[in-house]
N, C-alpha and C positions, 0 to 999 in steps of 0.2 A: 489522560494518557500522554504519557511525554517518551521524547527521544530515546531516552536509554531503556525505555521500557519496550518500546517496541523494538528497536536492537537485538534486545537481548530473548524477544519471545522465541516459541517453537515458529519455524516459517509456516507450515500447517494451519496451525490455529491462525497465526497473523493475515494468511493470504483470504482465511474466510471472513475474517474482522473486516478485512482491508474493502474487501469487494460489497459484503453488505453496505460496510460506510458512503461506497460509490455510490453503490444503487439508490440507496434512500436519502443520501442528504447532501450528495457533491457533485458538480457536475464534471468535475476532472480532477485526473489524481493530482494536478497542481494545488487546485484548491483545496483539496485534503492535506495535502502538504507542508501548504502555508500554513495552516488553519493548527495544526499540532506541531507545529515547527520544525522537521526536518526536509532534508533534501531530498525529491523527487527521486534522484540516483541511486540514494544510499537505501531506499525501498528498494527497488527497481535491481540494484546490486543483490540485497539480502534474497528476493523473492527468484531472481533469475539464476540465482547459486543453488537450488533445488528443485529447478525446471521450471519456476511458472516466469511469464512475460506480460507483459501490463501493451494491451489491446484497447488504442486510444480511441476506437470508432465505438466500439462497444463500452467501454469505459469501466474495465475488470483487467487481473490479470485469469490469465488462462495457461 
């Protein structure tokens, strides 16, 4: 999975991708971040543009 593929996903599907990946194999959306190489923001922008917000204690957006 690279950059412009998750850009370019439905935000729906992405935010479910997104929060599994959290739960089973990152322990912050930093390190998922780095780990497929985009910015933290540019998530955080796509998923906050359709209501969800990235909830750093719980470590999901919601």
């Amino acid at each position: 999975m690279d950059r412009e593929s998750i850009l370019s996903m439905d935000p729906n599907i992405l935010v479910s991708m997104v929060n599994m990946k959290l739960r089973d194999l990152y322990s912050s959306l930093e390190a998922f971040c780095e780990d497929i190489g985009i910015e933290s923001k540019e998530l955080e922008d796509k998923l906050s543009a359709v209501g969800y917000n990235y909830e750093k204690k719980q470590n999901q957006f919601k």
